[in-house]
C-alpha positions as CSV (number, residue, x, y, z in Angstrom):
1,X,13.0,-69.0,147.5
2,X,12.2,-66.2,145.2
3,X,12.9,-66.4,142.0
4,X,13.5,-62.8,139.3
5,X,13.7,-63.5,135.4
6,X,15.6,-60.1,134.4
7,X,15.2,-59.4,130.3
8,X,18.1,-57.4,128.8
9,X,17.0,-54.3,127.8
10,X,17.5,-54.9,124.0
11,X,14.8,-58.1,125.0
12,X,12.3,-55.7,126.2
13,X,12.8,-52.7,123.6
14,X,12.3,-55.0,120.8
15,X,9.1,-56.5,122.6
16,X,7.4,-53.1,123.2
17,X,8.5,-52.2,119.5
18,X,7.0,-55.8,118.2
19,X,3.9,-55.0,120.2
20,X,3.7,-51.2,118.2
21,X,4.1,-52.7,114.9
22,X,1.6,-56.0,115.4
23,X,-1.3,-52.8,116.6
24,X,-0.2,-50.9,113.5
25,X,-0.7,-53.6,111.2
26,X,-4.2,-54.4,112.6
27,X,-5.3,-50.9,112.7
28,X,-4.3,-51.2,109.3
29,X,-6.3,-53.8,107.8
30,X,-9.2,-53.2,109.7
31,X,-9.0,-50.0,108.2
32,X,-8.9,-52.1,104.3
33,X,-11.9,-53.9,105.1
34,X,-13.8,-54.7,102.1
35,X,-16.9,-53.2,101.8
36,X,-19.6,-52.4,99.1
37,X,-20.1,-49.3,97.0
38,X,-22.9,-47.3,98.2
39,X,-25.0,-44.6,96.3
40,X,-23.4,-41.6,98.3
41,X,-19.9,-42.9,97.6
42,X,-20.5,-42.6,93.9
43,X,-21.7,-39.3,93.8
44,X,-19.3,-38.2,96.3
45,X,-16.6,-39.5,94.3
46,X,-18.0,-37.9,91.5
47,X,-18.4,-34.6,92.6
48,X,-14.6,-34.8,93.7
49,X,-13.7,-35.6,90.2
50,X,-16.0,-32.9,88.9
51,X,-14.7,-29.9,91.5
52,X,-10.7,-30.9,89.9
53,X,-11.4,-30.7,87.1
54,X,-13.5,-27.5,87.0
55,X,-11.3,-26.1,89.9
56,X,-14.8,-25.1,91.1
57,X,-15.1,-23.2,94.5
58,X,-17.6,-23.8,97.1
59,X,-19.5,-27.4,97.9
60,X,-20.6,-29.6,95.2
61,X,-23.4,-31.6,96.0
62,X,-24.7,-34.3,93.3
63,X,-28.0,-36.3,93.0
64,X,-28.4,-39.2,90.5
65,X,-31.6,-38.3,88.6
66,X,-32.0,-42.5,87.6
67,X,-32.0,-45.9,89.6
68,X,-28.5,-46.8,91.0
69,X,-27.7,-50.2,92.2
70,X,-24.4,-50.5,94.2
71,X,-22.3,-53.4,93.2
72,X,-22.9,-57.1,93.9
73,X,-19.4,-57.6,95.2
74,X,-16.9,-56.2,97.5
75,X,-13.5,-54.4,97.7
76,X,-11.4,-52.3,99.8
77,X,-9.8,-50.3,96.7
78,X,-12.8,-48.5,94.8
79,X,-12.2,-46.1,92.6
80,X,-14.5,-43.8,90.2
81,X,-12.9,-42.0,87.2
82,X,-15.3,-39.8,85.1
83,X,-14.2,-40.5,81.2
84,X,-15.7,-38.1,79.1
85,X,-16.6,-34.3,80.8
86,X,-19.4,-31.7,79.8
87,X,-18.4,-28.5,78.3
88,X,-19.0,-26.7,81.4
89,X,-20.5,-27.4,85.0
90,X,-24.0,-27.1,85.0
91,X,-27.1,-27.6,87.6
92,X,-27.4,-31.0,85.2
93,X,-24.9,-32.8,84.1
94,X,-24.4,-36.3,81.4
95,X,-21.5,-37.7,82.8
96,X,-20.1,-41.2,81.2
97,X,-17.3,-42.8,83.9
98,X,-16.0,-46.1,85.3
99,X,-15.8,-47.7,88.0
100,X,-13.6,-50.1,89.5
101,X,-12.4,-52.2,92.0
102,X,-8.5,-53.0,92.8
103,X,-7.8,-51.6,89.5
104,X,-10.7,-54.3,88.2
105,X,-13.1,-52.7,85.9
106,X,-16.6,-53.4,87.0
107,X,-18.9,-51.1,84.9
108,X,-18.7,-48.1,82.9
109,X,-22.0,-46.2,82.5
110,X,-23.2,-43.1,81.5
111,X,-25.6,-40.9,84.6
112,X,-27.3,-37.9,84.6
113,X,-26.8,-36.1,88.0
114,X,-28.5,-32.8,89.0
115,X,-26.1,-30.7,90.4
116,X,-25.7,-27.8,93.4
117,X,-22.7,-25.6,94.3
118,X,-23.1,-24.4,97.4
119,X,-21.3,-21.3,98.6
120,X,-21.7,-18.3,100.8
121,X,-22.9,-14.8,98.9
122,X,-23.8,-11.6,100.1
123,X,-27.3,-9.9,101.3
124,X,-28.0,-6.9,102.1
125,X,-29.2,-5.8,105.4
126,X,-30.2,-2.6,104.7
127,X,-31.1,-0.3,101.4
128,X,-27.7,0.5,99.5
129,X,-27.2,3.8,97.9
130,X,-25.9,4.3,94.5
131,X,-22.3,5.4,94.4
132,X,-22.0,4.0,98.1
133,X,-18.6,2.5,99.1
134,X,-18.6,-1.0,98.9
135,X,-19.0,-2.1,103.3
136,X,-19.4,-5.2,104.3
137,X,-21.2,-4.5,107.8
138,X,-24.6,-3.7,105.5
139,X,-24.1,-7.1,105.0
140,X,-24.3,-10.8,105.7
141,X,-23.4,-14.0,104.4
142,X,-26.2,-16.7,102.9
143,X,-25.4,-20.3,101.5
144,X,-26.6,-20.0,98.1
145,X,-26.6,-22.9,95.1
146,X,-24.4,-20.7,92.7
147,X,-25.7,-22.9,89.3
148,X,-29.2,-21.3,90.2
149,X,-28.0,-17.9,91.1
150,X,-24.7,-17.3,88.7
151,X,-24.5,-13.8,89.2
152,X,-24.1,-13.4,92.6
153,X,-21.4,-11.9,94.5
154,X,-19.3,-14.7,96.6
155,X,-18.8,-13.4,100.5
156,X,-15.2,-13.6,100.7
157,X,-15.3,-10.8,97.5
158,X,-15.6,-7.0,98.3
159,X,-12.8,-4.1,99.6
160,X,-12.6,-0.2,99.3
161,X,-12.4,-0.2,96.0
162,X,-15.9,-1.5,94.6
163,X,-19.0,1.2,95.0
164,X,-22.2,0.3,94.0
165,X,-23.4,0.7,90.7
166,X,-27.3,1.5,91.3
167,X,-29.3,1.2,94.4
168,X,-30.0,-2.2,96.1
169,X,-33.2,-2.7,98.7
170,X,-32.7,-4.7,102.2
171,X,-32.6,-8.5,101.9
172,X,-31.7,-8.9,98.6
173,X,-28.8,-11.1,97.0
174,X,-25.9,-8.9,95.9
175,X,-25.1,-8.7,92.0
176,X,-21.6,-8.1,90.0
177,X,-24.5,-5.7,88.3
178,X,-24.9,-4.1,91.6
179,X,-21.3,-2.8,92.3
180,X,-18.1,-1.8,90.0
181,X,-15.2,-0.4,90.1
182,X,-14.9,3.0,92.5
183,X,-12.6,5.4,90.7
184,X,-9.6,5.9,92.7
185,X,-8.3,8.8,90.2
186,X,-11.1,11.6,88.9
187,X,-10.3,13.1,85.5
188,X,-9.2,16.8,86.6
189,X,-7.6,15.9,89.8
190,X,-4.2,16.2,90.4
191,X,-2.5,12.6,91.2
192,X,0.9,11.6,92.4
193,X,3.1,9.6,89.6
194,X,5.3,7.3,90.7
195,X,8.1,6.6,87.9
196,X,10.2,3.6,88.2
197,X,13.3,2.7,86.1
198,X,14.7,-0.6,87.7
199,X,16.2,0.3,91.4
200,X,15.2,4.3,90.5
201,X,12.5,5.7,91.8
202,X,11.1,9.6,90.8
203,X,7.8,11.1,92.0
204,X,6.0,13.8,90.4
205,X,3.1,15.5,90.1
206,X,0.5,15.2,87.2
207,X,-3.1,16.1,85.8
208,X,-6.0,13.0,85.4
209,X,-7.1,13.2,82.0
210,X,-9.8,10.4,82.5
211,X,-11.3,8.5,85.7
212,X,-9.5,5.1,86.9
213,X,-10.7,2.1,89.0
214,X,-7.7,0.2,90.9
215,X,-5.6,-1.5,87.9
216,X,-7.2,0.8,84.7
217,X,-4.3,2.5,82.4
218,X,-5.7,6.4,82.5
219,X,-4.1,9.0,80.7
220,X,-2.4,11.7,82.3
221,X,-1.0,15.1,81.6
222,X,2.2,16.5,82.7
223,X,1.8,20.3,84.0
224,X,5.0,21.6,82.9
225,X,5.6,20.1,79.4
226,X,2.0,19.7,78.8
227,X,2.7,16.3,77.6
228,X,0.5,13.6,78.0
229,X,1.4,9.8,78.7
230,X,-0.6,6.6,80.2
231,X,0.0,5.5,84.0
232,X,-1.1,2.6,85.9
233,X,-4.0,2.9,88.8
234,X,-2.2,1.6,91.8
235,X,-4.3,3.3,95.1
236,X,-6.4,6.5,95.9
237,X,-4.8,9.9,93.6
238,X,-1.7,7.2,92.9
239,X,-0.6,5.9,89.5
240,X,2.5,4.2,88.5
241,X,5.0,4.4,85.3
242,X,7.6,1.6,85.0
243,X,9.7,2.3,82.0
């Protein structure tokens, strides 16, 4: 004789679900498995703390400049909280913090790390002309340390409306000294004036007194009355007046 054992389908749903949650929870604590603190988790934790409260862009890499020893005990809850900041981030850094372990202070020491931000910047790839329109095909991107090189010009900065300010030879790291603002309205030219008073909008034409990068107040001179009155920079030969 053959025998069947049927399971109600309530049986086997809860089974499959029991099976789910019993997989979770392991995941789970294997995931919680206490462990040691090593070197690179401090300064990673560190450098975390550091880039939040700087709001620094780019990578920041940290090296302790003493000894470290990592804990003698173990935990699955560590936690690093810097208590007392420099002015400013710097390529070296005194930085007194605490660490902890579920909530459990262990040690609170003062380090000195050296410090690197690393970002892409601009290069040129060829010899830039004065007055040139900023163009970012003469260019490519290099990883650079921006604590040792401040000045540089990060690569995701650059449109139409920077020039460049002297001439730059091929291969060198771009400078905010190398470019400004390309004038978008020439004193003498005729511009177009925009004039907007809430959901009114008037046009009219009118004489630069003065040259104007992209968001400079100019002066401007109206042809008929002669008058004379200060406009925003909004685009090429375009200025704005919101009353």
């Amino acid at each position: 004789m053959r025998l069947s054992l049927i399971f109600p389908r309530f049986l086997l749903t809860s089974l499959v679900l029991g099976a789910f949650t019993l997989a979770g929870h392991a995941e789970t604590e294997s995931a919680r498995v206490a462990t040691t603190f090593s070197r690179d988790q401090f300064t990673n934790a560190l450098a975390r703390d550091l880039s939040g409260h700087f709001s620094l862009e780019g990578e920041l890499q940290l090296e302790l400049v003493r000894p470290w020893s990592s804990p003698a005990r173990v935990s699955s809850n560590w936690s690093v909280a810097i208590l007392e900041y420099p002015t400013a981030p710097s390529s070296s850094m005194l930085l007194r913090c605490r660490l902890s372990a579920e909530s459990e202070t262990i040690s609170e020491t003062t380090v000195v790390v050296k410090a690197f931000l690393w970002r892409d910047a601009w290069v040129t790839r060829e010899p830039l002309s004065v007055g040139a329109a900023f163009d970012p095909t003469q260019l490519e991107a290099r990883r650079v340390d921006l604590f040792r090189d401040r000045d540089v010009v990060p690569a995701l900065v650059g449109d139409h409306s920077y020039a460049y300010a002297r001439a730059v030879s091929a291969g060198r790291l771009l400078t905010w000294r190398d470019l400004n603002r390309r004038p978008l309205v020439r004193k003498g030219q005729i511009v177009e004036v925009s004039a907007i008073d809430g959901l009114m909008r008037i046009t009219l034409k009118a004489l630069a007194m003065e040259n104007g990068a992209q968001g400079d107040t100019v002066t401007v001179r109206n042809p008929e009355s002669r008058k004379d009155f200060s406009a925003l920079v909004i685009d090429e030969n375009h200025v704005q007046v919101r009353f």
